[in-house]
N, C-alpha and C positions, 0 to 999 in steps of 0.2 A: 483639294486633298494634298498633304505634303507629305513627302516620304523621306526616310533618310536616305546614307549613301548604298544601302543595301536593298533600296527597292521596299520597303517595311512601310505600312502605311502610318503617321507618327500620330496619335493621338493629345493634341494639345491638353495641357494642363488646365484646370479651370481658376479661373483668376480668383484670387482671394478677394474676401471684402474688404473694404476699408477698416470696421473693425476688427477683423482678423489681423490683417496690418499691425495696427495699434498695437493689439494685444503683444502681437510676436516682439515687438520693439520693447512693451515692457515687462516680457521676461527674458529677454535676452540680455547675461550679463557684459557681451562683450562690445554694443554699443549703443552710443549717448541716447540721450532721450528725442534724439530727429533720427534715428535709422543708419547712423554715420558709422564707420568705424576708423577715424583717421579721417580720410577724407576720399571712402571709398563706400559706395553702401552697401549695408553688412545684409548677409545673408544666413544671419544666426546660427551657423554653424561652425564648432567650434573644429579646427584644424591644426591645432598648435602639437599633437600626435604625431599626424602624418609628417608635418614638415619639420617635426624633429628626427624623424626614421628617415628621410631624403636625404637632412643633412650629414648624418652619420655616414649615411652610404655611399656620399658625397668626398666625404674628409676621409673615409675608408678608403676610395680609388685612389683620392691624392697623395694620401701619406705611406701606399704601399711601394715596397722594395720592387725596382725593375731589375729584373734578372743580364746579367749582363753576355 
């Protein structure tokens, strides 16, 4: 039995099947037809949201005025 860091008992996920697999690779449009995206493998979810609101919030700290 595996628990997280809070003592929670974790209940594993049940493994896809190989055709589940498949499928996901080809509807997912953001990689190739082996599960790659780049040369990391993708995990069909698209992110390109999130780490544009990181970035912004990112170049917001940097570009703001230090009070002197």
């Amino acid at each position: 039995m595996n628990r997280d860091r809070y003592g929670e008992v974790i209940e594993p996920e049940p493994e896809a099947t190989p055709a589940e697999k498949a499928m996901a690779i080809v509807n997912c449009g953001l990689c190739d037809d082996n599960g790659y995206r780049g040369v990391v493998v993708c995990d069909h979810v698209d992110r390109s949201d999130v780490a544009r609101r990181g970035l912004e919030k990112c170049w917001k700290i940097l570009n703001r005025k230090k009070t002197p």
